[in-house]
C-alpha positions in Angstrom: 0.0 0.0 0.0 1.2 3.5 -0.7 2.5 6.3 1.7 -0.9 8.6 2.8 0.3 12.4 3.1 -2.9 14.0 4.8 -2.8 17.7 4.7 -2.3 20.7 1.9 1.1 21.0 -0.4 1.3 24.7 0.3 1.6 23.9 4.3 5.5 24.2 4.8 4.9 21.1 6.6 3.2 19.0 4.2 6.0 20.9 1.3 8.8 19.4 3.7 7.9 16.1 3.4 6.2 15.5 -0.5 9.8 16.9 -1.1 11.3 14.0 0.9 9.3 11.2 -1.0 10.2 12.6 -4.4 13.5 12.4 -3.6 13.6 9.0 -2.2 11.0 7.7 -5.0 8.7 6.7 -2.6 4.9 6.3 -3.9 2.0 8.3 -1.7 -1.1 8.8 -1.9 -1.6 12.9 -1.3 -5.3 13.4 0.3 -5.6 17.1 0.2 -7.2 18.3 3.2 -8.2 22.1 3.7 -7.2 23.5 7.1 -9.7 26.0 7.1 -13.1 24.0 6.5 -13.3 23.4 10.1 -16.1 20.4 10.9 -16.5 20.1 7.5 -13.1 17.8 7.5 -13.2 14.3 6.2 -14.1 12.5 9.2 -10.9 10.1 8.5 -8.6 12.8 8.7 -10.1 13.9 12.1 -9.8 10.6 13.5 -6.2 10.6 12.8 -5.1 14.6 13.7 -8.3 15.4 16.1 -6.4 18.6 17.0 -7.0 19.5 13.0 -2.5 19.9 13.0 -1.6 21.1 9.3 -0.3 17.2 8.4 -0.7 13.3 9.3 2.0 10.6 7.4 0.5 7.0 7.0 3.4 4.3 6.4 1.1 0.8 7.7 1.2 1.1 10.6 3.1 4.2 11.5 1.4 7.1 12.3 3.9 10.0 12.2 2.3 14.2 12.5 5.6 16.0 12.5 7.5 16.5 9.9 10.9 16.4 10.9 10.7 12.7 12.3 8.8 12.2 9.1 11.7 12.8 7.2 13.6 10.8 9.4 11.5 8.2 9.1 11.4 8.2 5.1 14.6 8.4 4.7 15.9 5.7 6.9 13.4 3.2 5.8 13.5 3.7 1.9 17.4 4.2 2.3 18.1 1.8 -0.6 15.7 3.8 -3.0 15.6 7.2 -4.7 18.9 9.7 -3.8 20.6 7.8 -0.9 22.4 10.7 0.3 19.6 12.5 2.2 20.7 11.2 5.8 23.8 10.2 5.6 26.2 6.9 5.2 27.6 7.2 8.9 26.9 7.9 12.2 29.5 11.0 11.7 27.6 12.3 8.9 24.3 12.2 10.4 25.2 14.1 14.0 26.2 16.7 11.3 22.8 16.5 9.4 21.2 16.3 13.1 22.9 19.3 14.1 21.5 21.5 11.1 18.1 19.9 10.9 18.1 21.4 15.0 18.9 24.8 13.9 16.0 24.7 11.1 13.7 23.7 13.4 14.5 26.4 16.0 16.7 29.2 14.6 15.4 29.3 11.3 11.5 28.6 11.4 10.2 30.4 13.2 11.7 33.8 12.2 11.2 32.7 8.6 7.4 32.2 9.3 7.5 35.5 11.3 8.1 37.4 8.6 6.3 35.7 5.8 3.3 36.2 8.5 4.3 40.3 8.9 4.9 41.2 5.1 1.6 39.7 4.2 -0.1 42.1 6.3 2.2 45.2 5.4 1.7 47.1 2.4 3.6 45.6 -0.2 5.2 49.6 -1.2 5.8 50.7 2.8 9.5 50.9 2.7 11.1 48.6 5.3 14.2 49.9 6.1 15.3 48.4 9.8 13.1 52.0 11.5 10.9 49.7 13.2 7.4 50.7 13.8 9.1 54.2 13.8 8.6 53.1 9.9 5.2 54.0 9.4 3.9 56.4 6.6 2.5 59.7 7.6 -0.6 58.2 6.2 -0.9 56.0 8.9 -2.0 59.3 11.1 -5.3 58.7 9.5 -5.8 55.1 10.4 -8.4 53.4 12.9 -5.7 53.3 15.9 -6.6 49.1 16.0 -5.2 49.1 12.4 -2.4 51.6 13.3 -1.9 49.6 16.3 -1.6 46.3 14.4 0.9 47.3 11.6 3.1 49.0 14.5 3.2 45.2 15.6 3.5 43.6 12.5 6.6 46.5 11.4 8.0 45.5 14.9 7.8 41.8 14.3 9.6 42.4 10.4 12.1 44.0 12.2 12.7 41.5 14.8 13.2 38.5 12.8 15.0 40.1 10.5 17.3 40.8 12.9 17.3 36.9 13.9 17.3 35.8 10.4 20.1 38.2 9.2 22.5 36.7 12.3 21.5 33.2 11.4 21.9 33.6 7.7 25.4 35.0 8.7 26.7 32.0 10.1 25.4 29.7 7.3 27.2 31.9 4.9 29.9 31.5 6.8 29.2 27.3 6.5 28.8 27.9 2.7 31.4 29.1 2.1 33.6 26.1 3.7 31.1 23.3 2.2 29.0 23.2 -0.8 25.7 21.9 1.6 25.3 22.8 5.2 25.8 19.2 6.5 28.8 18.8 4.0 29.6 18.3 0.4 26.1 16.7 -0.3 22.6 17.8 -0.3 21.0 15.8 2.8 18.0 16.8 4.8 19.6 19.6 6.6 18.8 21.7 3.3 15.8 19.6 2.1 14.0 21.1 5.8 15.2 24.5 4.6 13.4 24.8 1.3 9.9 25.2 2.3 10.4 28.8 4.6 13.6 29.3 1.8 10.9 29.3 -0.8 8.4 32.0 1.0 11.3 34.3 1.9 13.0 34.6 -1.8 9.3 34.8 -3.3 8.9 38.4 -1.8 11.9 40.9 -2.6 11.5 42.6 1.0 12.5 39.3 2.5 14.6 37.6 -0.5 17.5 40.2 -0.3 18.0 38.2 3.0 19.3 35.2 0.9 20.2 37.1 -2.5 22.6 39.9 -0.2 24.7 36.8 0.7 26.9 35.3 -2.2 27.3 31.6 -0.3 23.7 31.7 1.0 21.9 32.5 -2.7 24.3 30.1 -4.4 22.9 27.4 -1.9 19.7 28.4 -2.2 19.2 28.3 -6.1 21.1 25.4 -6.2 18.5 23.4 -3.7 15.3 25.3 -5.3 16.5 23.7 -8.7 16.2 20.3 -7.3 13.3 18.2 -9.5 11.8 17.4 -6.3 11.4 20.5 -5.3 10.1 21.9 -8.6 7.5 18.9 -8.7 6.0 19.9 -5.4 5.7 23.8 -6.7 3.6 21.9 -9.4 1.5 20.5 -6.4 1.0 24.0 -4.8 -0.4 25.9 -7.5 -4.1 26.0 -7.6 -6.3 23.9 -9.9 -6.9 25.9 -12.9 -10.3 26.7 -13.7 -12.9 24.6 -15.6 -13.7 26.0 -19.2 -16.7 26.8 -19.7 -19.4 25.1 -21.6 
């Protein structure tokens, strides 16, 4: 029986781990379940993830939500299959992947998200150029003070993980430029967890001069983004186009 992926490609999640059964050329089933219809999930789904978290992985009898140990999990048991590198042939090689799949997971998330959350909620034209909330147009004078009130928070949350980011991306630059991948001279999982977050930060040019203001850091990145796994899950985020008309 095949893999089950429960959950929606354009969850960074759900992303992380397609990418991870592409590369290993594992077959899945993907049931596409919508985060946002509430009681109206499929009752399966529910009885698996009753907390309604963004993913559930099916493997028999393995029942796996997060996606980290997901990955883990794929690539340890399908080792013989697909692109063998992704965790390593040693014990050596994986404390290394270890190590960096721990800083994705807490240095690098959740600033990531923080600012893919803030810069969908800013104006895309409001210059953001490290002020702060002292940033804010004139204009904003004239706001409802809730609304003034909640871009204040969303310029001071920009500016606070791109402060995190920035320090972050510094020392992986730093990595870069000593090894071609962050866990050595292969691509292993340590990137693969990257390229979800990656993905939402070079797709908007107030956060992608992050990545593209560092030589070693956008040579990685375009390097991992050009992966076939990686472009095959894209394929699985974009919406269904619309029926013709009869």
């Amino acid at each position: 029986m095949p893999v089950k992926v429960f959950g929606s490609p354009a969850s960074a999640e759900v992303a992380r781990v397609l990418t991870c059964l592409f590369e290993k050329d594992v077959e899945f089933q993907l049931i596409r379940v919508d985060s946002f219809r509430g009681p109206k999930r499929m009752p399966q789904y529910l009885k698996l993830q009753p907390h309604g978290e963004a993913l559930t992985f099916e493997d028999g009898n393995v029942t796996l939500v997060e996606s980290r140990k997901i990955l883990r999990h794929i690539a340890d048991k399908y080792k013989h299959q697909g692109y063998k590198d992704l965790f390593g042939p040693g014990a050596l090689e994986r404390a290394s992947i270890e190590q960096w799949l721990q800083t994705e997971a807490h240095s690098f998330a959740i600033p990531s998200a923080d600012m893919v959350y803030s810069l969908a909620y800013l104006p895309p034209d409001l210059p953001l150029d490290g002020r702060g909330a002292a940033g804010l147009p004139p204009a904003a004078a004239g706001m409802h003070p809730s609304h003034r009130q909640k871009m204040e928070e969303m310029l001071q949350l920009f500016e606070r993980s791109r402060k995190d980011l920035g320090k972050l991306l510094d020392i992986y630059e730093q990595r870069l430029g000593e090894e071609e991948f962050l866990a050595g001279g292969k691509f292993t999982l340590a990137d693969l967890s990257h390229l979800p977050n990656a993905d939402r930060l070079a797709a908007d040019p107030r956060s992608a001069r992050l990545i593209e203001s560092r030589r070693n850091v956008s040579r990685w990145w375009y390097t991992i983004s050009a992966r076939d796994s990686w472009k095959r899950v894209k394929e699985l985020q974009r919406p269904p186009s619309a029926e013709a008309p009869f």
